[in-house]
N, C-alpha and C positions, 0 to 999 in steps of 0.2 A: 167879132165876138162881143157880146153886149151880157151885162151882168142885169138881172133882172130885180126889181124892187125886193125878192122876198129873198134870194140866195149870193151870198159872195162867192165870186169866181178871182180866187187868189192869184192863180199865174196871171193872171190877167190884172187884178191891182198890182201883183207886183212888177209883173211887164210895163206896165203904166208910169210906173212910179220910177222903175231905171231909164226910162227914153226921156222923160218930161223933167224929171226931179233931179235925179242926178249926171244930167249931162255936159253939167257947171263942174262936177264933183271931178278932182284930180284922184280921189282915194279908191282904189280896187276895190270893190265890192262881191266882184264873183266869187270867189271860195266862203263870204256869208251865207250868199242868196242860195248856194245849193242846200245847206242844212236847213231851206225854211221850204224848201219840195214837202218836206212833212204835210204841211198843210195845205197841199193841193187838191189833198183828194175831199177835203170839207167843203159842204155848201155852206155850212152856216157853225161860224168858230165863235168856241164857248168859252170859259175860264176854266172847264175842265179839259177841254182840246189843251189849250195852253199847260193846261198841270200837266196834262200827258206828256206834250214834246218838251218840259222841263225836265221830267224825274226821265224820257228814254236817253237825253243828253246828258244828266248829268251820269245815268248807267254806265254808258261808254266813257268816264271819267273827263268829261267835258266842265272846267271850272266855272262856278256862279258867272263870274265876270262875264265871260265870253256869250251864255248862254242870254247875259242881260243885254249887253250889245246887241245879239242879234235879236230880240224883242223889240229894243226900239229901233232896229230899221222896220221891221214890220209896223210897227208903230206908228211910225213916219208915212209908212207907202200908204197905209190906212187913211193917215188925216190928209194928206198928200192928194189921194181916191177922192173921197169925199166931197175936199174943196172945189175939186173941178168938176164932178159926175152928180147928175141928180139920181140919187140911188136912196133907199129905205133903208138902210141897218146904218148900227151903230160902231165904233170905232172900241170894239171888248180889251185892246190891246192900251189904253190910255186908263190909265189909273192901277191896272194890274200889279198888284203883290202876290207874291208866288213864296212857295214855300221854302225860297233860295237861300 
């Protein structure tokens, strides 16, 4: 599975990003990674993607904190992607303020 210059294939950074990145890591990560399936079905995540999976988490009364957390593992698996993959987009999750 190969991600293409113009579209992010998410399970796939973030598959990437738990075999390579966190295999050092002692801390459970699986009950984050499944609340960030949200953005598997985007080719290409915006800052309004992101507004979305903020205001549908915090609906389900999911607090700012948790919600922040799990941005920057996304965050992470992004700059994470990147550093090793010669791919075309940019990393929308680094800098992001949200209306948290």
């Amino acid at each position: 599975m190969t991600v293409s210059n113009d579209n992010m294939n998410v399970p796939e950074i973030i598959d990437f990003y738990r075999v390579h990145g966190l295999y050092k890591s002692r801390q459970d990560y699986s009950d984050k990674f499944k609340h960030l399936e949200f953005f598997n079905s985007y080719t290409n995540i915006t800052i309004e993607v992101i507004n979305k999976y903020c205001s549908m988490r915090s609906a389900t009364g999911v607090r700012n904190s948790t919600i922040n957390r799990e941005l920057s593992i996304m965050r992470a698996a992004f700059t994470f992607y990147l550093k090793h993959k010669p791919v075309n987009f940019k990393n929308v999750f680094v800098g992001f303020k949200g209306d948290l």
